[in-house]
ChimeraX commands (.cxc) that place a marker at each C-alpha (Angstrom):
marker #1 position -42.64,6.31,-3.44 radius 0.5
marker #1 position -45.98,7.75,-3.65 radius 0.5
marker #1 position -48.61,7.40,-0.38 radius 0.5
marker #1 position -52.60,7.78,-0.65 radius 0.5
marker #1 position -53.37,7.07,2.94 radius 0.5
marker #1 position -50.66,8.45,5.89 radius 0.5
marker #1 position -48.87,11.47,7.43 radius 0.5
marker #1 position -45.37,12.05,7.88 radius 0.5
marker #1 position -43.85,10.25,11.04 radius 0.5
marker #1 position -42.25,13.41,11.65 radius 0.5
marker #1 position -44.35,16.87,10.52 radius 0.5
marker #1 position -47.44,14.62,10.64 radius 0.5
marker #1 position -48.20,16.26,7.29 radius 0.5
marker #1 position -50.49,14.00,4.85 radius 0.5
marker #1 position -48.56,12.42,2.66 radius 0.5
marker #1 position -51.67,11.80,-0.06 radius 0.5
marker #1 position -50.29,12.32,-3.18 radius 0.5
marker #1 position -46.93,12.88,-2.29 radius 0.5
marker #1 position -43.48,11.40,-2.26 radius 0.5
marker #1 position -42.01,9.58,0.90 radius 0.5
marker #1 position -39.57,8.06,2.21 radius 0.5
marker #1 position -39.38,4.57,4.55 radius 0.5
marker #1 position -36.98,4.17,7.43 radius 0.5
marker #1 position -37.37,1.58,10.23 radius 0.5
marker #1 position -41.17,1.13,9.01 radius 0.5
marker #1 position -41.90,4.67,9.14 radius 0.5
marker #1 position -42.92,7.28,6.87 radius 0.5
marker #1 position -41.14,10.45,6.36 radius 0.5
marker #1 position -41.85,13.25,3.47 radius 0.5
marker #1 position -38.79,14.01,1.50 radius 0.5
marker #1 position -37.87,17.50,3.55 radius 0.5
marker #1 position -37.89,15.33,6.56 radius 0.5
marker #1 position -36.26,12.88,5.88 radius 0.5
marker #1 position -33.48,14.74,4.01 radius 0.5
marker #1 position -33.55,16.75,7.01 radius 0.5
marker #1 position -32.73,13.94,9.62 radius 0.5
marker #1 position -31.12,11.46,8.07 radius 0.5
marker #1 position -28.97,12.64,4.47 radius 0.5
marker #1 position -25.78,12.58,4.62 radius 0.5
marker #1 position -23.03,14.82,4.17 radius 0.5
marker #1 position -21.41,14.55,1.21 radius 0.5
marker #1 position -17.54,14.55,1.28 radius 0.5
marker #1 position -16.56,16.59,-1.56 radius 0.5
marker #1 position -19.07,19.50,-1.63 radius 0.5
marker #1 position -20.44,18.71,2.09 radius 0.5
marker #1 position -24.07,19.31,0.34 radius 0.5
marker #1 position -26.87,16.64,2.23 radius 0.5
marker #1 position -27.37,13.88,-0.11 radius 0.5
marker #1 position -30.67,13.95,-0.84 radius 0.5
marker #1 position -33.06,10.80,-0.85 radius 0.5
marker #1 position -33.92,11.40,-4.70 radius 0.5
marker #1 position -29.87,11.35,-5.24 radius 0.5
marker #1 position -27.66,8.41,-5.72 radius 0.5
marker #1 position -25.61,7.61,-2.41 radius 0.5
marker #1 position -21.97,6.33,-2.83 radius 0.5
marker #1 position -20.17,5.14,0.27 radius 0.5
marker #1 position -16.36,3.75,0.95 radius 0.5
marker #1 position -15.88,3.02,4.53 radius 0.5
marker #1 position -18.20,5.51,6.11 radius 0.5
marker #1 position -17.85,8.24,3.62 radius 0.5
marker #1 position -20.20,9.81,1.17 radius 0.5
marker #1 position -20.60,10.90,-1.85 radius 0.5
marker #1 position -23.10,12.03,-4.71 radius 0.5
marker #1 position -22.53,10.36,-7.24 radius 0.5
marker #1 position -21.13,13.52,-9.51 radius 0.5
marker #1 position -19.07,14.24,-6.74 radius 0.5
marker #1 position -16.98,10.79,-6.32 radius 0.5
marker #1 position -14.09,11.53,-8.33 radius 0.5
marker #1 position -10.38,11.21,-8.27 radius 0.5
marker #1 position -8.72,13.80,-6.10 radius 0.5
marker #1 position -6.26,14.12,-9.04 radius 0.5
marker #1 position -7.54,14.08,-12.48 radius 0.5
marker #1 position -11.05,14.73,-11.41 radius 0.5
marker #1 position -12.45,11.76,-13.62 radius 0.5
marker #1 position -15.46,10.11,-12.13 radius 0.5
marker #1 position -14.73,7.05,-10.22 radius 0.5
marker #1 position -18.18,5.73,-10.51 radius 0.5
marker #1 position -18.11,1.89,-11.19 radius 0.5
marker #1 position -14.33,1.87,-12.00 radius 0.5
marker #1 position -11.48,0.71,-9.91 radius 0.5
marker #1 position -9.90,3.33,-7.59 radius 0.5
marker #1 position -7.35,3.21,-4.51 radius 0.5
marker #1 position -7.01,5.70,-1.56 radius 0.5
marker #1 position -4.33,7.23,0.24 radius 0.5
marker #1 position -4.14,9.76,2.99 radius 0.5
marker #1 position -7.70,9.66,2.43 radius 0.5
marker #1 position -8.04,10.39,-0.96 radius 0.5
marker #1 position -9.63,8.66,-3.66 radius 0.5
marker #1 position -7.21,8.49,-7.18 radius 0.5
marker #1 position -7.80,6.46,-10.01 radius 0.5
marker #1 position -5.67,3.54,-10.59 radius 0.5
marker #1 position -3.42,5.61,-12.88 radius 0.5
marker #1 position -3.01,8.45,-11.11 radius 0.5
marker #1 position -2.38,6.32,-7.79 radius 0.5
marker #1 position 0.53,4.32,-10.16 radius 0.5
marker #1 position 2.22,7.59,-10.99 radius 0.5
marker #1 position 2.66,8.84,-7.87 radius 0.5
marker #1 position 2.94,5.91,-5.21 radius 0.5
marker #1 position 3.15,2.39,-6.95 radius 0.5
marker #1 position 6.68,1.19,-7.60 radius 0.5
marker #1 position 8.27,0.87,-10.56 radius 0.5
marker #1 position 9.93,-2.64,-11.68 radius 0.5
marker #1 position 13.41,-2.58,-11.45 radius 0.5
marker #1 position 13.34,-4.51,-14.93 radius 0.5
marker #1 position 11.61,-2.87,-17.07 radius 0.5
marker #1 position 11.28,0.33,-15.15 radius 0.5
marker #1 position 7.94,0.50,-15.78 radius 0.5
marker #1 position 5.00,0.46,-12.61 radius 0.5
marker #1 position 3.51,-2.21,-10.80 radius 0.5
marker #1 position 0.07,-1.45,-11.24 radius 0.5
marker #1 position -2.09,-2.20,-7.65 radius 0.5
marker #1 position -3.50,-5.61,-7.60 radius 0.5
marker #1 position -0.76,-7.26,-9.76 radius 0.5
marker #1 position 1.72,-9.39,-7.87 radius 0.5
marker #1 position 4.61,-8.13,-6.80 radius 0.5
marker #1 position 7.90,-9.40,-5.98 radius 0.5
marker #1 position 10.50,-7.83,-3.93 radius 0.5
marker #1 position 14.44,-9.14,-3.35 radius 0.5
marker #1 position 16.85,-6.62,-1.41 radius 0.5
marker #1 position 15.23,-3.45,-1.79 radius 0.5
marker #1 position 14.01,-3.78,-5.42 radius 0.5
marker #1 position 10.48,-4.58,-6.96 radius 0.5
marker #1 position 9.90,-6.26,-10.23 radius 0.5
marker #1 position 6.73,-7.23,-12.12 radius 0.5
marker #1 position 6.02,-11.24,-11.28 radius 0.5
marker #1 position 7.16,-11.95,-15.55 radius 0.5
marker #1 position 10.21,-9.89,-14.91 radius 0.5
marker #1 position 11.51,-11.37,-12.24 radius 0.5
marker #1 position 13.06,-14.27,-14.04 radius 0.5
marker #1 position 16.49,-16.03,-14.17 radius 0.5
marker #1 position 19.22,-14.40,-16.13 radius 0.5
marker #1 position 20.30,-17.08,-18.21 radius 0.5
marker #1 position 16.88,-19.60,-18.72 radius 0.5
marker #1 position 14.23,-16.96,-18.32 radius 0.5
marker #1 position 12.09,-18.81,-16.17 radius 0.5
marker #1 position 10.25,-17.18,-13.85 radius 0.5
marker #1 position 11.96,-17.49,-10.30 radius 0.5
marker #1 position 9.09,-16.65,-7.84 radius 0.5
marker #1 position 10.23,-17.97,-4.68 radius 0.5
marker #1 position 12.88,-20.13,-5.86 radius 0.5
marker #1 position 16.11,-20.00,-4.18 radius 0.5
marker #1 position 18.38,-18.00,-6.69 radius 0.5
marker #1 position 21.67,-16.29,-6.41 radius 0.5
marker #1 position 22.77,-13.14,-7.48 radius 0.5
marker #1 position 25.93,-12.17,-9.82 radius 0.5
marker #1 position 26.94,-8.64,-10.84 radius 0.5
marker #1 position 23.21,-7.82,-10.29 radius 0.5
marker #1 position 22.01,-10.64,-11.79 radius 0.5
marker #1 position 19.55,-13.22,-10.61 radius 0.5
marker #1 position 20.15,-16.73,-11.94 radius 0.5
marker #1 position 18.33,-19.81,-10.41 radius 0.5
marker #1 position 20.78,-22.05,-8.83 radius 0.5
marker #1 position 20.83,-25.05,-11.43 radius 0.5
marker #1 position 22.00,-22.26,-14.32 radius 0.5
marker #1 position 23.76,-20.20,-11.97 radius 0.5
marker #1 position 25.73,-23.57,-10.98 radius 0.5
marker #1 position 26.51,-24.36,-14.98 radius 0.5
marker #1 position 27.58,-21.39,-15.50 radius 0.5
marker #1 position 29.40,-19.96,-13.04 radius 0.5
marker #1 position 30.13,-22.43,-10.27 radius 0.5
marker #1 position 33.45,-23.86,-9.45 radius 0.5
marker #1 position 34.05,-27.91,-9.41 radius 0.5
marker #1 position 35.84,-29.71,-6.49 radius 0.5
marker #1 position 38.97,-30.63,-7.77 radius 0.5
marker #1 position 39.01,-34.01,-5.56 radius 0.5
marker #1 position 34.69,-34.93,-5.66 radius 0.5
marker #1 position 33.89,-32.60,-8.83 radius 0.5
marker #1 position 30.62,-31.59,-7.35 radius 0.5
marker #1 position 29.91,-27.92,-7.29 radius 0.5
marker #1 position 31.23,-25.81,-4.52 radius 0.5
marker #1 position 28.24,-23.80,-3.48 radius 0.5
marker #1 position 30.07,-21.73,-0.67 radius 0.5
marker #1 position 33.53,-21.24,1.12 radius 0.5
marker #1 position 36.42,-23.35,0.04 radius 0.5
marker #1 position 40.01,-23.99,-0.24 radius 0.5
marker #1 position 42.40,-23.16,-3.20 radius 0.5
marker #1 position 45.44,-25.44,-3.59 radius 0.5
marker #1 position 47.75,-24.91,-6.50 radius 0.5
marker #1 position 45.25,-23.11,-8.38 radius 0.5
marker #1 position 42.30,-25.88,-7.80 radius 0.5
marker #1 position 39.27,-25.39,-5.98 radius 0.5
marker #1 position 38.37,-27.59,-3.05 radius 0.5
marker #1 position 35.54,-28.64,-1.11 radius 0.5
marker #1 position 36.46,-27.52,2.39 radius 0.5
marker #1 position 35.92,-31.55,3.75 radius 0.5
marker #1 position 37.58,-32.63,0.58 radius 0.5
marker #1 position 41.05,-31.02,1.43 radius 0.5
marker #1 position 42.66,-33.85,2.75 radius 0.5
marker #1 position 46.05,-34.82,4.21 radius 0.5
marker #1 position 47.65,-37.69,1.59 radius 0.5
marker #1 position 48.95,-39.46,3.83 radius 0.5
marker #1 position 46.31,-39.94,7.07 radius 0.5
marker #1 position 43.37,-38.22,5.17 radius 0.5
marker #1 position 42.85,-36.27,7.93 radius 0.5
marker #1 position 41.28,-32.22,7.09 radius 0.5
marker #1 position 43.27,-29.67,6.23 radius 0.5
marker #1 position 41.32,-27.25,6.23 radius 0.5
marker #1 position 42.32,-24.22,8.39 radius 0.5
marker #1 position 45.56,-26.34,9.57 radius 0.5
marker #1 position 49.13,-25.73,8.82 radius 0.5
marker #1 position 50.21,-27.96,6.03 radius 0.5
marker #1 position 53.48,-28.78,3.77 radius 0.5
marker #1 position 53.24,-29.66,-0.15 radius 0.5
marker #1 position 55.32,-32.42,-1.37 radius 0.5
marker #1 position 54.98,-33.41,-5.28 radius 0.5
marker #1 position 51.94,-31.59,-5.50 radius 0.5
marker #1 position 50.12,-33.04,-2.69 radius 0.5
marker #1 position 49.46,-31.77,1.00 radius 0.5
marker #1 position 50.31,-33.40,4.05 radius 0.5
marker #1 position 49.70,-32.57,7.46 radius 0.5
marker #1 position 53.15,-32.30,9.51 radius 0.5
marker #1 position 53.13,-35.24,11.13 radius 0.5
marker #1 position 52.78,-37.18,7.95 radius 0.5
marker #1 position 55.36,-35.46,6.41 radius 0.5
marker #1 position 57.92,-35.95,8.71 radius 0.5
marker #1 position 57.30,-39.66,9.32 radius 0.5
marker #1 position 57.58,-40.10,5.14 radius 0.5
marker #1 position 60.16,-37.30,3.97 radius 0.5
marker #1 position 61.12,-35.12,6.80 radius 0.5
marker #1 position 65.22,-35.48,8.09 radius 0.5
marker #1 position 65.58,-35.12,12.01 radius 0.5
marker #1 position 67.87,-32.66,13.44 radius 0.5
marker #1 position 71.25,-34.04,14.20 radius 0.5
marker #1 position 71.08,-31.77,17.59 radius 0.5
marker #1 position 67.85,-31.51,19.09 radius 0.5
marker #1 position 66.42,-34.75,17.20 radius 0.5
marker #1 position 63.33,-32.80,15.95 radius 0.5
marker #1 position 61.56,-32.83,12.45 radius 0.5
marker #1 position 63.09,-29.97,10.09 radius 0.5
marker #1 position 60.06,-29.12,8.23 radius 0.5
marker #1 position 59.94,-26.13,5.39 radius 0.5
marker #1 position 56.92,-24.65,7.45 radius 0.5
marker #1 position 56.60,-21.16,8.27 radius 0.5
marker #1 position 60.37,-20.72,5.62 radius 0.5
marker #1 position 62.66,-22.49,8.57 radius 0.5
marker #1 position 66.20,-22.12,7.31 radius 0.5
marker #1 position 68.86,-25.66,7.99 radius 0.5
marker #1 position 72.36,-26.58,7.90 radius 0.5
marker #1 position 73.09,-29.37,5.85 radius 0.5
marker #1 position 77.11,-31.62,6.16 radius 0.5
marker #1 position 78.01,-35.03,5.33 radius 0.5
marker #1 position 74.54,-36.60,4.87 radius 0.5
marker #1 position 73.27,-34.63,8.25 radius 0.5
marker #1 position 71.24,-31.70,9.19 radius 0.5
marker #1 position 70.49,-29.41,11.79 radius 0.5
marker #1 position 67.95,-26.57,12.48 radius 0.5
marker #1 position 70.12,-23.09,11.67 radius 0.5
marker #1 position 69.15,-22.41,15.40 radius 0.5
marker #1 position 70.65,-25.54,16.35 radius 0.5
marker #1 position 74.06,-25.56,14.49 radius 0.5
marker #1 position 76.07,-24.48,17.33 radius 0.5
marker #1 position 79.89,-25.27,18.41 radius 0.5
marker #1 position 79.46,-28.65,20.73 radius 0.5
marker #1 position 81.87,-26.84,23.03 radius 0.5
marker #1 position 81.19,-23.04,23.53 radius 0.5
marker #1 position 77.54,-23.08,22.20 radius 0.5
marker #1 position 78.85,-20.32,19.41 radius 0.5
marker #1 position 76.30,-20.06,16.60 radius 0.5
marker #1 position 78.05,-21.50,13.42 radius 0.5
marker #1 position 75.60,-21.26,10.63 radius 0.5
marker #1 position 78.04,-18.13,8.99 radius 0.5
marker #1 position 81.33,-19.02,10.45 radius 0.5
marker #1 position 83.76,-21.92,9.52 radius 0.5
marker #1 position 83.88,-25.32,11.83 radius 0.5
marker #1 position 86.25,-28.46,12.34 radius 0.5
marker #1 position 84.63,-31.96,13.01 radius 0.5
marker #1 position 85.41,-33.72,16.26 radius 0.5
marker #1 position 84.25,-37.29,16.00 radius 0.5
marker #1 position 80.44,-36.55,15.41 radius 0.5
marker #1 position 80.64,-32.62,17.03 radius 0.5
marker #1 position 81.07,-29.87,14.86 radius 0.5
marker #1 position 83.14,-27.15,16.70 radius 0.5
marker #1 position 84.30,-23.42,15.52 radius 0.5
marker #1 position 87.94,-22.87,15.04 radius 0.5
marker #1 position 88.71,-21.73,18.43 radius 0.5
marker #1 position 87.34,-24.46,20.57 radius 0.5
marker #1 position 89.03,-27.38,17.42 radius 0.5
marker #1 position 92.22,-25.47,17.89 radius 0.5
marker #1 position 92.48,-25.71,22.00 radius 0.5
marker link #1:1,2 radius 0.2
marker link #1:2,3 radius 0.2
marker link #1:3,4 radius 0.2
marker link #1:4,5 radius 0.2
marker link #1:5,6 radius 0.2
marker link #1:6,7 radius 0.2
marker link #1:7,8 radius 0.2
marker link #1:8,9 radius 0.2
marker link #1:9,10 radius 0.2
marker link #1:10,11 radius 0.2
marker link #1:11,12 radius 0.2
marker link #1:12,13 radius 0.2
marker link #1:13,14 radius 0.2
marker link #1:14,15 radius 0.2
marker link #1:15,16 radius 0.2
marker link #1:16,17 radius 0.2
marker link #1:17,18 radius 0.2
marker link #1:18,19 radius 0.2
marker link #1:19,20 radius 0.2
marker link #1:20,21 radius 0.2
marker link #1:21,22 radius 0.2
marker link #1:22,23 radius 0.2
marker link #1:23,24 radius 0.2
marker link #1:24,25 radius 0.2
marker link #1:25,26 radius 0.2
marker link #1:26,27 radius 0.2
marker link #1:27,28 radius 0.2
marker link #1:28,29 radius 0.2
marker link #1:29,30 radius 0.2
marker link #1:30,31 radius 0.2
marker link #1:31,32 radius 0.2
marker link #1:32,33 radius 0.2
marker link #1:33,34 radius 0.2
marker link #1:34,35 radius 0.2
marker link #1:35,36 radius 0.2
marker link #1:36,37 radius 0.2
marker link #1:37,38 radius 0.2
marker link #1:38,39 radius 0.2
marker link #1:39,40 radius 0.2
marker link #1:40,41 radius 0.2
marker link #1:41,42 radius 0.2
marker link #1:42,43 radius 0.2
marker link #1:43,44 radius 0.2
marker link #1:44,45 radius 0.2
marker link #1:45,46 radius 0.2
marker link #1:46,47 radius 0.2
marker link #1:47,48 radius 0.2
marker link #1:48,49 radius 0.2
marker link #1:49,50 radius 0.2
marker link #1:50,51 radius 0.2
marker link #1:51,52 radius 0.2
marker link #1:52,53 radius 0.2
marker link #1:53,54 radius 0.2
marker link #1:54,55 radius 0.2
marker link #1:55,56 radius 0.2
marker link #1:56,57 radius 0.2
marker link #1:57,58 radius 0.2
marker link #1:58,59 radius 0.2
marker link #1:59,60 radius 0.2
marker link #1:60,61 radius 0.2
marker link #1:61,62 radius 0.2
marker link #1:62,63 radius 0.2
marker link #1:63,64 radius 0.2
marker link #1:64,65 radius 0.2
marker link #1:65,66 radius 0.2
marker link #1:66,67 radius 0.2
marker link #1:67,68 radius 0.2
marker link #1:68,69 radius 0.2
marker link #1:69,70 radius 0.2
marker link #1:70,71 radius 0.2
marker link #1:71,72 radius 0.2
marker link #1:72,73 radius 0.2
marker link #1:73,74 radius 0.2
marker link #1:74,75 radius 0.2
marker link #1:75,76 radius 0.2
marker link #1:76,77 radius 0.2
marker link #1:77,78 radius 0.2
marker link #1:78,79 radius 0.2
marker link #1:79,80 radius 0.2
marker link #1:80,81 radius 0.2
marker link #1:81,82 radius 0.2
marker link #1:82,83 radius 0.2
marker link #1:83,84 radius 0.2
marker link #1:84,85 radius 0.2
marker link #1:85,86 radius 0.2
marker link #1:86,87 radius 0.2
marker link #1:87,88 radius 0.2
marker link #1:88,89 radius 0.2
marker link #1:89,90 radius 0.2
marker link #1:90,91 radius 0.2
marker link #1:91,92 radius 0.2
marker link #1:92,93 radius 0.2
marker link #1:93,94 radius 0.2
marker link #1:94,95 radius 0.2
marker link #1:95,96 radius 0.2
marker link #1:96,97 radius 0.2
marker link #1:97,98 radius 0.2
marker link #1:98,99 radius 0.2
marker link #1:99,100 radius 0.2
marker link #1:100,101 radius 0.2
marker link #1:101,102 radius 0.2
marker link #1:102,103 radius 0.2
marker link #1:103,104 radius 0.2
marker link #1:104,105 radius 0.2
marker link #1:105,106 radius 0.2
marker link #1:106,107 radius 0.2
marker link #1:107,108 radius 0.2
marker link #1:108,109 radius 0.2
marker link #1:109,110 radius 0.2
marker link #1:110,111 radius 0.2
marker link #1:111,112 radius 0.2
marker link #1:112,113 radius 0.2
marker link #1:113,114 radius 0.2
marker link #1:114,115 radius 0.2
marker link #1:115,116 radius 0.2
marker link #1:116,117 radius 0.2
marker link #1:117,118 radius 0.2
marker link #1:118,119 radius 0.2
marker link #1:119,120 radius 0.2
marker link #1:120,121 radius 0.2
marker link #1:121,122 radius 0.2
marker link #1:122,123 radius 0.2
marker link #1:123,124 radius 0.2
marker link #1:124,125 radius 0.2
marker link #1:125,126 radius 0.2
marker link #1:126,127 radius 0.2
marker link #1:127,128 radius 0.2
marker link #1:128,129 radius 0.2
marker link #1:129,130 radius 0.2
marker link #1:130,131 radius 0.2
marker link #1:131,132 radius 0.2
marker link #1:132,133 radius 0.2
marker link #1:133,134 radius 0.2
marker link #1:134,135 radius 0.2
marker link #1:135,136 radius 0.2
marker link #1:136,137 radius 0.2
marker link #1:137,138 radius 0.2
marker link #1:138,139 radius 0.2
marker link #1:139,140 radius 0.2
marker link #1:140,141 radius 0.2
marker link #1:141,142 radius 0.2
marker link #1:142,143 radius 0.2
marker link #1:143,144 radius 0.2
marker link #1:144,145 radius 0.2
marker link #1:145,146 radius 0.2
marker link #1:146,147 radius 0.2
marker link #1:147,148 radius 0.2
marker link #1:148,149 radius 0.2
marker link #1:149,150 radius 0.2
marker link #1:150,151 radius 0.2
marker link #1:151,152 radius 0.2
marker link #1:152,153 radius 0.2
marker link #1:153,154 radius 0.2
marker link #1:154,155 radius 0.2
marker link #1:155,156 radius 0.2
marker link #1:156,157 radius 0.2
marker link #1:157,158 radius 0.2
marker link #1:158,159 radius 0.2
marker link #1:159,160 radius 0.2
marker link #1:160,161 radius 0.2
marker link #1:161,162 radius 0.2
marker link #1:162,163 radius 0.2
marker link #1:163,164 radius 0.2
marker link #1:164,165 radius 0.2
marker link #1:165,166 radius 0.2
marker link #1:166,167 radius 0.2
marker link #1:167,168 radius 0.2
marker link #1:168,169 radius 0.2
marker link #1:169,170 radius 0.2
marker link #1:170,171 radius 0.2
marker link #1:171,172 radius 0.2
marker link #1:172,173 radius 0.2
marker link #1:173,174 radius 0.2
marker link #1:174,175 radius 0.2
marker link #1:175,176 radius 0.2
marker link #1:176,177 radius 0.2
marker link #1:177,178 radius 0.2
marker link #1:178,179 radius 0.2
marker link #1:179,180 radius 0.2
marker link #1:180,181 radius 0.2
marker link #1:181,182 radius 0.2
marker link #1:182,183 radius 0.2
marker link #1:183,184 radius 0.2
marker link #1:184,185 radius 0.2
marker link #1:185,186 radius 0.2
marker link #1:186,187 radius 0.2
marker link #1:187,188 radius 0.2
marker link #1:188,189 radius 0.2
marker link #1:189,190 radius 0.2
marker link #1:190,191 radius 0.2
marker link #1:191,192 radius 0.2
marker link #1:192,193 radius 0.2
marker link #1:193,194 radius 0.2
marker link #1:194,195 radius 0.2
marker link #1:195,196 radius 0.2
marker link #1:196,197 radius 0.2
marker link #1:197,198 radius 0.2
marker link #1:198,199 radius 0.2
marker link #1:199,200 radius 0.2
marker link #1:200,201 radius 0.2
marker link #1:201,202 radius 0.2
marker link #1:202,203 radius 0.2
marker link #1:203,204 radius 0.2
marker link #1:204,205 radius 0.2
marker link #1:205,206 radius 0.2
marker link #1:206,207 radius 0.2
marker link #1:207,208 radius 0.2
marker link #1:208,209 radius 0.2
marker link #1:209,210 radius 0.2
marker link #1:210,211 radius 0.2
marker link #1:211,212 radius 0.2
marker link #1:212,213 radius 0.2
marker link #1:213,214 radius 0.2
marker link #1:214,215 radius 0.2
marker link #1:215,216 radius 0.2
marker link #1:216,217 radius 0.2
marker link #1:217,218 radius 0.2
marker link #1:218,219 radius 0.2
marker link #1:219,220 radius 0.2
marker link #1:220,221 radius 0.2
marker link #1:221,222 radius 0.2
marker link #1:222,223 radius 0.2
marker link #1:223,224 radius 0.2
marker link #1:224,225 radius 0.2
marker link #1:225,226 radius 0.2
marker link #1:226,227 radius 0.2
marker link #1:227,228 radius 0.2
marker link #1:228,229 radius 0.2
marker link #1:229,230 radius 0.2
marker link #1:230,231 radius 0.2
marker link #1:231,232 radius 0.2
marker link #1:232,233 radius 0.2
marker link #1:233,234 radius 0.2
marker link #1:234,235 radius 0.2
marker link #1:235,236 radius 0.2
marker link #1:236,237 radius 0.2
marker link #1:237,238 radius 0.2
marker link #1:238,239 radius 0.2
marker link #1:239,240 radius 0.2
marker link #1:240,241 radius 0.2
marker link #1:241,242 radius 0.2
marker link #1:242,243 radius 0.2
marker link #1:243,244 radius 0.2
marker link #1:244,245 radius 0.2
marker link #1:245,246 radius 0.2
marker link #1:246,247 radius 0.2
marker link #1:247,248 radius 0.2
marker link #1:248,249 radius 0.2
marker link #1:249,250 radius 0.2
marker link #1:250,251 radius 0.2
marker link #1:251,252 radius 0.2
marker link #1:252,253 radius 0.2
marker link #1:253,254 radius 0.2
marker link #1:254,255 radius 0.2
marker link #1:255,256 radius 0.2
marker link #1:256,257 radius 0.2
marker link #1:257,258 radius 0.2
marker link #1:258,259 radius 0.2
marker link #1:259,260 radius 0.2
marker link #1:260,261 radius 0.2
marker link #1:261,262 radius 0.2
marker link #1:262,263 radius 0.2
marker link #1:263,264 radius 0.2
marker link #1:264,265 radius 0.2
marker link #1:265,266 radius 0.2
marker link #1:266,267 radius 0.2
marker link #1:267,268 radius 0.2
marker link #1:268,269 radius 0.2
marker link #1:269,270 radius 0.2
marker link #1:270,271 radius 0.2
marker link #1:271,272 radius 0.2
marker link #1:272,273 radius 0.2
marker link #1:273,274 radius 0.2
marker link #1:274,275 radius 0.2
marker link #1:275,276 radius 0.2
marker link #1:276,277 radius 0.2
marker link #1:277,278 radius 0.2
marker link #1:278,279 radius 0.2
view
């Protein structure tokens, strides 16, 4: 600006004819001013003069020649720009050195586009998609095979196994029987319905039973002790003339000699070993 009528707030020169400069309704010639109140500009710490062009990012300054990225030295001026460590780079140069690179296409993720990250990884928002349908999966719940992401209805078609009792898809855990998946609560005792899940169990035509079940509907009793002989955990028995006994329990009625692998004589319903029948 040019004045015709008042001095310099600071030199108290006249400022008739001359340029000036206003700050908090006072006057100031261009040396003063410059003098007092330019700043510093960052790059080439020269004053900023009032006649110059002042370009400021959070408290810095520069000239407007001067506000360039740290990099590539191309101006900045009226284009998009990042920082870091307090420099200013232009988006491209700031993408090639810090911005992450999608773990699709392996290209970068440019600042200011969305980004989305699962386990460690980055992809573009387009690339982060489901394996099979290649709709995007944003926050979806999705599940991951062989470094795949699939959302859950395709990953279910195509991967999932069936309940072999329900035939709805088993999403975790599980119970195989004879080859068959199984929901966990589907695994079920024939005979009480009771779960078997995590319980001892015995197979009979293909279906489980829990012991108790078994034993009340195909299990013989031991002609000894009077218990269930069961096939669980491989128990070994003595079979003779339509009876049984636990191998344990298959001992001479008189001595208490084991007799599973030596011969025995019957004595009304007592089996005995050749010794004790021949006393």
């Amino acid at each position: 600006m040019t004045s015709n009528h008042t001095d310099c707030h600071y030199c108290l020169q006249s400022l008739r004819g001359r340029k000036y400069a206003i700050r908090e309704e006072n006057v100031y010639c261009v040396r003063c001013y410059d003098s007092l109140f330019a700043n510093s500009c960052e790059e080439c710490k020269q004053p900023i003069e009032c006649d110059s062009k002042d370009l400021a990012y959070k408290g810095r300054h520069w000239h407007e020649a001067c506000f360039k990225c740290a990099k590539c030295n191309r101006s900045l001026v009226e284009k998009p720009f990042a920082a870091k460590d307090e420099l200013l780079l232009c988006t491209g140069c700031y993408s090639d050195e810090y911005s992450s690179k999608c773990f699709h296409c392996q290209r970068t993720i440019m600042p200011g586009s969305r980004k989305m990250e699962f386990k460690g990884s980055c992809w573009h928002e387009s690339c982060f998609v489901c394996q099979h349908c290649r709709q995007p999966l944003g926050t979806k719940p999705l599940i991951t095979k062989d470094n795949e992401n699939f959302c859950v209805p395709c990953y279910e078609k195509q991967f999932a196994h069936h309940c072999y009792s329900c035939k709805k898809v088993i999403t975790s855990g599980g119970v195989t029987y004879h080859d068959q998946p199984w929901h966990k609560e589907c695994f079920l005792c024939a005979g009480c319905k009771t779960q078997l899940s995590g319980q001892r169990f015995i197979s009979k035509d293909e279906h489980p039973y829990c012991e108790d079940c078994f034993g009340k509907l195909y299990a013989k009793k031991c002609a000894a002790c009077k218990k269930l002989i069961t096939a669980l955990g491989g128990a070994k028995f003595v079979s003779f003339e339509e009876r049984q006994w636990h191998e344990e329990c298959f001992n001479c009625a008189k001595c208490s000699v084991p007799l599973a692998d030596l011969g025995f004589l019957t004595q009304g319903n007592d089996v005995v070993c050749h010794r004790c029948g021949s006393a």
